[in-house]
C-alpha positions as CSV (number, residue, x, y, z in Angstrom):
1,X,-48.5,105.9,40.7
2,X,-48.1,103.0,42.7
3,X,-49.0,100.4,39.8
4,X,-46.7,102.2,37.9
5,X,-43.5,101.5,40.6
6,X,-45.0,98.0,40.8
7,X,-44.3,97.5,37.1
8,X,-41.5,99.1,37.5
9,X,-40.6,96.9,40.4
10,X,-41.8,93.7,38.2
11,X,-39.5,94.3,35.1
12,X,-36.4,95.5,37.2
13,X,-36.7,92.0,39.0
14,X,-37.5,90.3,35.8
15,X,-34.2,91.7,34.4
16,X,-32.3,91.1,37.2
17,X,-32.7,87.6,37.2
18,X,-32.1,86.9,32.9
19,X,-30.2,89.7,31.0
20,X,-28.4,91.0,34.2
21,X,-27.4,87.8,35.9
22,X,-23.7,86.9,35.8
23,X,-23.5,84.6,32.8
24,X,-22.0,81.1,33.9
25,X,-18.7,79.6,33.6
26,X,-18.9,77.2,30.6
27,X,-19.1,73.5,32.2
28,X,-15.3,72.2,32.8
29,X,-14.7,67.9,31.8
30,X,-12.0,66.0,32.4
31,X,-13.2,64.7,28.7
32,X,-15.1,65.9,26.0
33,X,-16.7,63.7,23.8
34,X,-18.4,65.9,20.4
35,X,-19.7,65.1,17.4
36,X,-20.7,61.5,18.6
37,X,-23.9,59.0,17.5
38,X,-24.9,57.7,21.2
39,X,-25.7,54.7,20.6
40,X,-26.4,54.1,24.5
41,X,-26.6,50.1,24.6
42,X,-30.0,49.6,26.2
43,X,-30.8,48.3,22.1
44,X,-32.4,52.0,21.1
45,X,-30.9,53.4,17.9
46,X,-28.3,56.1,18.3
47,X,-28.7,59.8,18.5
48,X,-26.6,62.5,18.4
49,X,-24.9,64.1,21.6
50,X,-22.2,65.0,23.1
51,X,-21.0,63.7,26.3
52,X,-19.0,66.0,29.1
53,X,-16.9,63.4,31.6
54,X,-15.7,64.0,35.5
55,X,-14.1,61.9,37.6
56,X,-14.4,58.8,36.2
57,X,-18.3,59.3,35.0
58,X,-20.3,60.9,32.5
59,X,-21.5,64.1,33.9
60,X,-23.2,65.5,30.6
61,X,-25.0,64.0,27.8
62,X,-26.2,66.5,25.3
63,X,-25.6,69.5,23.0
64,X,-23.3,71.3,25.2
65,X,-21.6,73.9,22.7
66,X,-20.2,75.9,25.5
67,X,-18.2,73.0,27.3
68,X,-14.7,72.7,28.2
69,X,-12.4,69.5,29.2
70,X,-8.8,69.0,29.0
71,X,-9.4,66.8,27.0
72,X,-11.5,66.9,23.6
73,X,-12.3,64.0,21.5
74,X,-13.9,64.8,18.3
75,X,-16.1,61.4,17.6
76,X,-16.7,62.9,13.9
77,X,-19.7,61.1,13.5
78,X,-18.5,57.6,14.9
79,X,-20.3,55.4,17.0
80,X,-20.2,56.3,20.9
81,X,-21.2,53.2,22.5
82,X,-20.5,51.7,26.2
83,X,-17.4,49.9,26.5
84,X,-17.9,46.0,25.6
85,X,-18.3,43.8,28.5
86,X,-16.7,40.1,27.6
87,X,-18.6,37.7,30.6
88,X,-16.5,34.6,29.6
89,X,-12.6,35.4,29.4
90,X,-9.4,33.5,30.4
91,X,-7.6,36.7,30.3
92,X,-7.1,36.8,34.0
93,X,-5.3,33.6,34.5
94,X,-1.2,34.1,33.1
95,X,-2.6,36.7,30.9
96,X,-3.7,40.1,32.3
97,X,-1.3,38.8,35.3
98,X,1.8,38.8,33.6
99,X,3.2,42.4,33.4
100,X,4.3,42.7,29.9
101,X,0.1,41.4,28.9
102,X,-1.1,43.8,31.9
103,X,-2.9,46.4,29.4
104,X,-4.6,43.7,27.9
105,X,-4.0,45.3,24.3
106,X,-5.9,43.0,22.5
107,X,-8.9,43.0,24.6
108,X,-8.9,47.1,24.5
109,X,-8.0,46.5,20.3
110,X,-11.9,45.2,20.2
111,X,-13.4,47.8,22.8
112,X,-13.6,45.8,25.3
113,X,-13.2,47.0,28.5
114,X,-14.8,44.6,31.2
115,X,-13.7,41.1,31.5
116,X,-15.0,38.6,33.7
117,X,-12.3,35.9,35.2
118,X,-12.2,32.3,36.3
119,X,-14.4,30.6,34.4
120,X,-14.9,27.1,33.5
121,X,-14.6,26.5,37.6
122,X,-10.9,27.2,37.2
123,X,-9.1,30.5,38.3
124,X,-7.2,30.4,42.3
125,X,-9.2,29.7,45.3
126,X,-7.9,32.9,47.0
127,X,-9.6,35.4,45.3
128,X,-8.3,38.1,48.2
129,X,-4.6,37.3,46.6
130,X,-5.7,37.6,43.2
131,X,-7.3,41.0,43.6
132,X,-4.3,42.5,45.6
133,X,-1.6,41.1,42.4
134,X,-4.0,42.9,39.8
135,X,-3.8,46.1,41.7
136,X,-0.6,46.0,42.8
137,X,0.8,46.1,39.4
138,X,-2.2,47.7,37.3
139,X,-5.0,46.7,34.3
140,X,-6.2,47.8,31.2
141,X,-9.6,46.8,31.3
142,X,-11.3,46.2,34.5
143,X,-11.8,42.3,35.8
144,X,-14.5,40.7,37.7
145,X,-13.8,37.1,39.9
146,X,-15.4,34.1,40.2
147,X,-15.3,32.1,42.0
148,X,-14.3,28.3,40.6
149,X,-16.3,25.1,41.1
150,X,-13.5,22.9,40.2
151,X,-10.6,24.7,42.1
152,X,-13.1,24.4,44.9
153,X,-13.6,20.6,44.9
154,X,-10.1,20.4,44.1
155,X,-8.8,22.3,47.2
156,X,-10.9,20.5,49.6
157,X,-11.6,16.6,47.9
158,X,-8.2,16.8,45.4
159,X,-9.0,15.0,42.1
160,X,-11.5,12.3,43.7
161,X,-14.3,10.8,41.8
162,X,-17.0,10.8,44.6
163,X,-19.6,12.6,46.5
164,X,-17.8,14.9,49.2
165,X,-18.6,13.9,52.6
166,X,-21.1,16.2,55.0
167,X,-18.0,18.0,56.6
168,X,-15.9,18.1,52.9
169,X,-19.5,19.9,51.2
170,X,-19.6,22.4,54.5
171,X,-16.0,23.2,53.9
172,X,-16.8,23.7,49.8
173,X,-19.7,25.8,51.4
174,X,-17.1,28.1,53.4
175,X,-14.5,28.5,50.4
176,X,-17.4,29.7,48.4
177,X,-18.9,31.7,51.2
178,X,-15.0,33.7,51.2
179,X,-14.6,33.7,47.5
180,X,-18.1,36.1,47.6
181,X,-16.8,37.8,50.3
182,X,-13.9,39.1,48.8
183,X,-16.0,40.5,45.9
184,X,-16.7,37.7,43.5
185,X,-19.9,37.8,41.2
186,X,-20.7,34.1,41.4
187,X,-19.9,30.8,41.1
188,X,-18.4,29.5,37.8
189,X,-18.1,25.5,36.8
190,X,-16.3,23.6,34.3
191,X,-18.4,20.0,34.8
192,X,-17.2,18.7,31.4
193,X,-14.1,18.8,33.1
194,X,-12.1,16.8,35.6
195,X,-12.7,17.4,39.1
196,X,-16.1,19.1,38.2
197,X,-16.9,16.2,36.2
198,X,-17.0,14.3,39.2
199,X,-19.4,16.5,41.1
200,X,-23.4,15.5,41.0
201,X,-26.3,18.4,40.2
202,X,-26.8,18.5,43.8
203,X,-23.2,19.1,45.1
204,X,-23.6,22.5,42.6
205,X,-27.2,23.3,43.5
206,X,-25.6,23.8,47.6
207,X,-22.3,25.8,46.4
208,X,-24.8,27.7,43.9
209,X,-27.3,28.3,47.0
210,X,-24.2,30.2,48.6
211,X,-23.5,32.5,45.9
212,X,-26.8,33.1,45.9
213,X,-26.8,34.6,49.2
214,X,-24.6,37.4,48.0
215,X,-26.4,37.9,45.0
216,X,-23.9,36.0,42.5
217,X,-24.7,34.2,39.8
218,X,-24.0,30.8,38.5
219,X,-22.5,30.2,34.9
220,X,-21.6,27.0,33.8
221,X,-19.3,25.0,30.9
222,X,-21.5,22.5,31.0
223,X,-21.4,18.7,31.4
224,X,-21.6,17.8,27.8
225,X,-21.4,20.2,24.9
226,X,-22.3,17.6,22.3
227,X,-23.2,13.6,23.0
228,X,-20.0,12.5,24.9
229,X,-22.3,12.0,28.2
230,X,-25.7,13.3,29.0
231,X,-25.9,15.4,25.7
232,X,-25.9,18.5,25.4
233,X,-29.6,19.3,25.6
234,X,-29.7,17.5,29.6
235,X,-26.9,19.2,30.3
236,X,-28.4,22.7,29.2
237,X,-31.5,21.3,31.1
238,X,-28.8,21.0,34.4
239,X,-27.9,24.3,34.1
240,X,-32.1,25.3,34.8
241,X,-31.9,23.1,37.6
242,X,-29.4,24.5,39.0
243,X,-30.8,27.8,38.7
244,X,-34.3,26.8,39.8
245,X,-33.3,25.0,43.0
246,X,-30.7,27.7,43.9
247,X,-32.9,30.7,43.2
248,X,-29.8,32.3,41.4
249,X,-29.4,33.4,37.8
250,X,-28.1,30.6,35.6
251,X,-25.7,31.0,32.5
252,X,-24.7,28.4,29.2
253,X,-21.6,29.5,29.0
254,X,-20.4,29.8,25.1
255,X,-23.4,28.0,24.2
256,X,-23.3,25.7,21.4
257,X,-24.4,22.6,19.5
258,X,-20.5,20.5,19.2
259,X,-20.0,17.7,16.5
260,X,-22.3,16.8,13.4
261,X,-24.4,14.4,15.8
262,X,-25.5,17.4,17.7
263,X,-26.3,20.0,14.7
264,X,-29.5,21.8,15.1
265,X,-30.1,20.5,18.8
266,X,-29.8,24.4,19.6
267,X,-33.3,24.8,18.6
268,X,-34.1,21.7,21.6
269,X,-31.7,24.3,24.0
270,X,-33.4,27.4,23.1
271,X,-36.9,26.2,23.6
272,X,-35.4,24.7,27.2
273,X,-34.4,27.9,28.1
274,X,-37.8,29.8,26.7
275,X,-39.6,27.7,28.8
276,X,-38.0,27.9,32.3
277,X,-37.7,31.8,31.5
278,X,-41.2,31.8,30.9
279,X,-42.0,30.1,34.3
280,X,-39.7,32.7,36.1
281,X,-36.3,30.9,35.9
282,X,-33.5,33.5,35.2
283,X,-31.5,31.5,32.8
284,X,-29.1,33.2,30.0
285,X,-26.6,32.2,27.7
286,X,-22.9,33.6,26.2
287,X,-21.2,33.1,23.1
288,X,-18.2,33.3,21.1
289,X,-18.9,34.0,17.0
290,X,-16.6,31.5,15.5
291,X,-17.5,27.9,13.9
292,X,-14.5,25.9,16.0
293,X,-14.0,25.5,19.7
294,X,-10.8,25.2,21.8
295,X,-9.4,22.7,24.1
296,X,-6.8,20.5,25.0
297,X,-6.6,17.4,22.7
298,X,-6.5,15.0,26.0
299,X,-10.3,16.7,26.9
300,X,-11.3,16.5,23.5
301,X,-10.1,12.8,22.6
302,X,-10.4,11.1,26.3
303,X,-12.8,13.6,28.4
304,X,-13.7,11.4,31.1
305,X,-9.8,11.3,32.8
306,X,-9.2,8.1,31.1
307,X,-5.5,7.5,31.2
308,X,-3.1,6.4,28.3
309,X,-2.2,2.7,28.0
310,X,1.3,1.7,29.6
311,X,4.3,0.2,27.6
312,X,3.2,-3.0,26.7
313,X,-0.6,-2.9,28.0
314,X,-1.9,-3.7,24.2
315,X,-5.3,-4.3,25.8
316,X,-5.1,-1.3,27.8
317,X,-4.0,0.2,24.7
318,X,-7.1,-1.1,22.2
319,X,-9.1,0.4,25.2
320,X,-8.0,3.6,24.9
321,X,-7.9,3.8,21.2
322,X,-11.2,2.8,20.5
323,X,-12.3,5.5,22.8
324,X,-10.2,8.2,20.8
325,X,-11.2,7.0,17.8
326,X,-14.9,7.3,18.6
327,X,-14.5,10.7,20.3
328,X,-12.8,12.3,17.1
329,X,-15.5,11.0,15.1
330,X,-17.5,12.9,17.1
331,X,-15.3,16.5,16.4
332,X,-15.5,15.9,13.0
333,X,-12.4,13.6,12.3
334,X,-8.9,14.1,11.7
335,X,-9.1,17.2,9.4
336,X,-11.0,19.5,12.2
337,X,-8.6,19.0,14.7
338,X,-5.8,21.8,14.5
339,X,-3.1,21.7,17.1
340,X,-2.4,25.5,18.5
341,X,0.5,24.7,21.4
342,X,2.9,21.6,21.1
343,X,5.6,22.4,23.3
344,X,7.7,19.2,22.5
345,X,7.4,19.6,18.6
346,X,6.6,23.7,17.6
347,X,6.7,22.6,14.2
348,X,3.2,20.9,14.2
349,X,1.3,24.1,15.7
350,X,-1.2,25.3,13.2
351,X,-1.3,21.7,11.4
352,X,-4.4,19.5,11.8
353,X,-4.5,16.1,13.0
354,X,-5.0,14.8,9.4
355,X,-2.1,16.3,8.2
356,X,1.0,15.6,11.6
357,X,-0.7,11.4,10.9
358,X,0.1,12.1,7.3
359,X,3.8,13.1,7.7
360,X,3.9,10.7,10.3
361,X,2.6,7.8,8.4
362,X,0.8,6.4,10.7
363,X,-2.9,7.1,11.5
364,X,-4.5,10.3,12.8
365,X,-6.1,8.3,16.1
366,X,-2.5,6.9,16.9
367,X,-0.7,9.8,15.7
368,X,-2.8,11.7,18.1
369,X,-1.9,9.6,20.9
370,X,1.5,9.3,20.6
371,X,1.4,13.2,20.8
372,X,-0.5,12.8,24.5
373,X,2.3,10.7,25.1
374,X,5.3,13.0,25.2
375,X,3.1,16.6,26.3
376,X,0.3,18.5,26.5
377,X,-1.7,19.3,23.4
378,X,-3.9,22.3,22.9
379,X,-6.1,22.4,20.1
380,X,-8.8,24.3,17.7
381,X,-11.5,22.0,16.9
382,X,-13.7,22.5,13.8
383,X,-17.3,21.5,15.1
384,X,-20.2,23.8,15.2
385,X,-22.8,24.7,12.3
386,X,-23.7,28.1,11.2
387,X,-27.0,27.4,11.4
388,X,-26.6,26.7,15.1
389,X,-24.6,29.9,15.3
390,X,-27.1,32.1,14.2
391,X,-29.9,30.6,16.0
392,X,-28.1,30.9,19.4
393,X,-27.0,34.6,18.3
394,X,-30.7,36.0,17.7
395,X,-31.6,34.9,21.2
396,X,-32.2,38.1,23.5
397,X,-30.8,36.6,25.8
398,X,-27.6,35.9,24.5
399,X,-24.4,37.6,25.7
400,X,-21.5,38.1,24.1
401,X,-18.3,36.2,24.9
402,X,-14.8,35.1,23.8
403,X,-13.5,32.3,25.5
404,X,-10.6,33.3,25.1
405,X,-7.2,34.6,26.7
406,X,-4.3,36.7,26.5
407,X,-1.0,35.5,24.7
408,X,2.2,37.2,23.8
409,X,2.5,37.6,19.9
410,X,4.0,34.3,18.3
411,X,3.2,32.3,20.9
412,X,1.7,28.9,19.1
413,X,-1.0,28.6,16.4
414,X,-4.1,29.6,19.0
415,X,-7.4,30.2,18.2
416,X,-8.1,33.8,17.1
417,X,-11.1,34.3,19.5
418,X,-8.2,35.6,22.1
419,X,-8.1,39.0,19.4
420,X,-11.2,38.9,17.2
421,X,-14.4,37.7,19.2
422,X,-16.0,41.3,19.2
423,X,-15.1,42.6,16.6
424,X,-15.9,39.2,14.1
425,X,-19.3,39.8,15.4
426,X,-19.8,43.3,14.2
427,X,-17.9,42.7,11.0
428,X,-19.1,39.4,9.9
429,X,-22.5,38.4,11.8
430,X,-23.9,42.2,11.9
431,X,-22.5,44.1,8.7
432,X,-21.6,41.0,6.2
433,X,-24.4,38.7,7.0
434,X,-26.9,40.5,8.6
435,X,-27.6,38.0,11.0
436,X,-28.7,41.0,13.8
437,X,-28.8,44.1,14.0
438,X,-26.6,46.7,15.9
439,X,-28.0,47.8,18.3
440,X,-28.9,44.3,19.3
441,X,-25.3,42.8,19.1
442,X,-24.0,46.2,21.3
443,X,-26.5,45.3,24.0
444,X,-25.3,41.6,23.7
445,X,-21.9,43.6,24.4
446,X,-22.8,46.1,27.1
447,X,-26.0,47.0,28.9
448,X,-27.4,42.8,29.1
449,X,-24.4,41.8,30.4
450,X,-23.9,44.3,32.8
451,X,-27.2,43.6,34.1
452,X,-26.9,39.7,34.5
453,X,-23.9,40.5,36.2
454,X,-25.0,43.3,38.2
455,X,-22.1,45.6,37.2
456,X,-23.5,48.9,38.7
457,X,-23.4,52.0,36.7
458,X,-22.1,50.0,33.5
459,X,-22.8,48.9,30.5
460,X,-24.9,52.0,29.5
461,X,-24.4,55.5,28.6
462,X,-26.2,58.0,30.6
463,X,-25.4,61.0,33.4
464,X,-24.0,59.2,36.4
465,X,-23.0,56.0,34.8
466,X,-19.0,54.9,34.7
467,X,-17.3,56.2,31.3
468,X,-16.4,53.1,29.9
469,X,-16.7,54.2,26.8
470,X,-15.6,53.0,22.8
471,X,-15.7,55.0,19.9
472,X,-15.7,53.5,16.5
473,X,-17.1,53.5,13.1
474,X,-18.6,50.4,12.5
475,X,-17.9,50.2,9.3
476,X,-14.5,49.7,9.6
477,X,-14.4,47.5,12.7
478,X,-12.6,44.4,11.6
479,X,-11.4,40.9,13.2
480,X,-7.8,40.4,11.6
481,X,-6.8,37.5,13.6
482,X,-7.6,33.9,11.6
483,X,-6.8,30.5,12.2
484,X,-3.8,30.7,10.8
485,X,-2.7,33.8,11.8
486,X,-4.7,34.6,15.1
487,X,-2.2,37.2,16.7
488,X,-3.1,39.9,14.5
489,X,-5.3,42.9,16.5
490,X,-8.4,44.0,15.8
491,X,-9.0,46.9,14.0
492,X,-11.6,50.3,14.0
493,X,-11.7,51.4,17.4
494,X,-10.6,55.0,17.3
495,X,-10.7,55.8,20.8
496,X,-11.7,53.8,24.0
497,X,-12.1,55.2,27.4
498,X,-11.7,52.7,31.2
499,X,-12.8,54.4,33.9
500,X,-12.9,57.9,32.2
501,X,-8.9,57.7,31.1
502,X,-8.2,57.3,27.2
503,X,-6.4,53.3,26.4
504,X,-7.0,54.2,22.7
505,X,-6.4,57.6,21.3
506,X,-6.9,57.9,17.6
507,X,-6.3,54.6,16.9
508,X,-3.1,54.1,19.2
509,X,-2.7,52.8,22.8
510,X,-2.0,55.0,25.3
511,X,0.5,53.6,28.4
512,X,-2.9,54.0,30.7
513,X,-3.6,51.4,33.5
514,X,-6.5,52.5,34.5
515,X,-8.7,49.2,35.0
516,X,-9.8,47.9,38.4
517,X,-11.1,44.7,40.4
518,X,-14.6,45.0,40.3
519,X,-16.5,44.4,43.6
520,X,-19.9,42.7,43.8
């Protein structure tokens, strides 16, 4: 009798705890996400699941048929990868700060949903300021500061050519110090450029040693991109230095091989940067996937702040010529230089060089000058190889990048980078030409950047992470900007998600502002 009401006792409790129990309330989301192929950007293949957001994160990841969410999106069999993470942007300068560019449409157009500010050693010294106007008025995507080498130097030394005294480098030191402070990811620098061009490896190896003290990074334009000065292979190797000495992680930023002279040396890069990675140095690189560059034709044609020739100087003016001439050899000649901004004469935007000496009659090296003469010239410069391209792409350690910035549509002839980058990489380099694969080009996009950067809880798609989120088919993921007309959007992305809140729905922007200033 007692075994008996023990098994009784046994199966009553058994019951009482499965076919009894209350059933659950189905799990409540903000969003639903159904139907998807998780593609989770850590470079594994996709798999199918759905993904239940709250709050801003991905609580779920799963079959979870019983869900709930005021939201559903029905992925119907697209892509669900991490939102793209661009580590090289000038969106943050007159772009993403000027209301009527706040949502940063063409960025969100590709899936992009991170950008990363003030490179090139450029971008305010007061990053404190900078952070309170994004917030004040709203983003898109979200934005991560740098903090800029040049404006540094600037700020403290102006535009001198010389080593900053002990008490000018401990000031640099302090500037640097309150740019991390206030949240930046690392120090950026722009040494082709004047005033960083004036800076030795050393001066950069003490502001780098600061970042490094917060944990930021150093990425670099570097000193010489093709054979104008060092070439580019020492200046790749400065970059390693800089790292090494510093102890920080060291970024070519939009690496590439510029000018016929220089085509192939990205194999010399490469095997720089496999061997200081394979004696511990943390050293990465970014990249844009287009064949031309952009600059300003001044940079391009006299790079070392070399001044134009005064009314009447004819030796001055020989000078100054010679040098021109010899640096657009270098870019390829007359033909690969296209302007994109020419405030003085719109007309010319979207010609080349070969073409404004043509209707000019008068040649491309003077013509060129004489348009340095009356304004500032920005231009699209036809230099890099495919080969080159390809090489530097298939590098795990290869981020992707733009370059690029935010402009209102019809502004100038500018490069199409500013509305393509991403998606030109998926369309052309990953479905066209097969050059990776895609799961490789969407970590290049989202989980490797967001650990070089150290973007917590980004860049990935699992429970807890942030649901920056895009949702595509990547067979219809297009680049529609070209060189001729680079103000058309991207096209493919069906939805994208910042922070949890839908930017994209079904193909159309939503009014959300839901980006923030990241915080190292």
């Amino acid at each position: 009798m007692q075994k008996i009401a023990a098994g009784l006792l046994f199966f009553t409790s058994v019951l009482a705890g499965s076919a009894f129990q209350p059933a659950q309330p189905p799990a409540a989301f903000d969003v639903l996400i159904r139907n998807g192929r998780v593609m989770d950007g850590s470079g594994n293949p996709w798999m199918r699941a759905d993904i239940g957001i709250r709050a801003g994160r991905i609580a779920a990841i799963g079959v979870l048929p019983a869900a709930q969410a005021r939201t559903t999106i029905d992925a119907a069999d697209r892509l669900v990868a991490p939102g793209f993470i661009d580590v090289h942007s000038h969106a943050g300068g007159e772009g993403l700060a000027n209301p009527a560019l706040r949502q940063g449409q063409p960025l969100l157009a590709q899936g992009v949903t991170t950008i990363v500010a003030n490179p090139d050693g450029g971008g305010p010294v007061d990053l404190a300021a900078q952070r309170a106007r994004f917030e004040k008025q709203g983003l898109g995507p979200n934005v991560a500061l740098l903090v800029g080498h040049g404006s540094v130097r600037e700020a403290v030394l102006k535009t001198a050519n010389r080593a900053p005294t002990s008490d000018e480098l401990d000031k640099m030191r302090g500037l640097v110090r309150r740019g991390m402070q206030d949240g930046a990811f690392g120090l950026s620098s722009g040494l082709f450029y004047v005033p960083g061009s004036f800076a030795k490896t050393e001066e950069v190896i003490e502001l780098a040693k600061v970042a490094g003290e917060f944990g930021g990074l150093y990425t670099s334009h570097i000193r010489d991109e093709g054979n104008y000065d060092i070439g580019v292979v020492a200046a790749t190797q400065e970059v390693i230095r800089i790292a090494e000495e510093a102890h920080v992680i060291g970024i070519v930023s939009h690496m590439k091989a510029l000018g016929p002279d220089n085509w192939g040396l990205s194999f010399a890069m490469t095997a720089r940067i496999e061997a200081a990675r394979t004696r511990g140095v943390q050293v990465f690189a970014d990249q844009y996937p287009y064949e031309a560059s952009s600059t300003s034709l001044r940079a391009a044609l006299l790079p070392l702040g070399v001044e134009l020739a005064r009314e009447g100087d004819t030796a001055k003016a020989r000078e100054v010529e010679a040098i021109a001439r010899e640096n657009l050899r270098r870019r390829g000649g007359a033909s690969a230089i296209q302007v994109a901004f020419y405030r003085p004469e719109p007309a010319l935007q979207g010609k080349t060089l070969a073409q404004i000496a043509e209707s000019k009659g008068t040649d491309p090296v003077k013509a060129a000058l004489d348009l340095l003469a009356k304004g500032s010239v920005s231009i699209v410069s036809f230099n890099m190889s495919e080969p080159d391209i390809e090489h530097i792409m298939r590098q795990p350690y290869t981020m992707t990048s733009s370059d690029g910035g935010l402009v209102a549509f019809g502004s100038g002839v500018p490069h199409p980078r500013n509305n393509g980058a991403f998606a030109r990489k998926l369309n052309v380099y990953v479905r066209e030409r097969h050059v990776i694969g895609l799961e490789a080009a969407i970590r290049s996009m989202t989980s490797l950047p967001a650990a070089v950067f150290g973007f917590k809880d980004r860049g990935v798609i699992r429970e807890g992470a942030i649901a920056d989120i895009a949702v595509f088919d990547p067979a219809a993921v297009r680049d529609r900007a070209t060189y001729t007309q680079p103000h058309q959007l991207a096209e493919g992305m069906s939805y994208v998600l910042v922070n949890g809140v839908v930017v994209v729905d079904n193909g159309k922007f939503t009014t959300a502002t839901p980006g923030q200033v990241l915080r190292k």
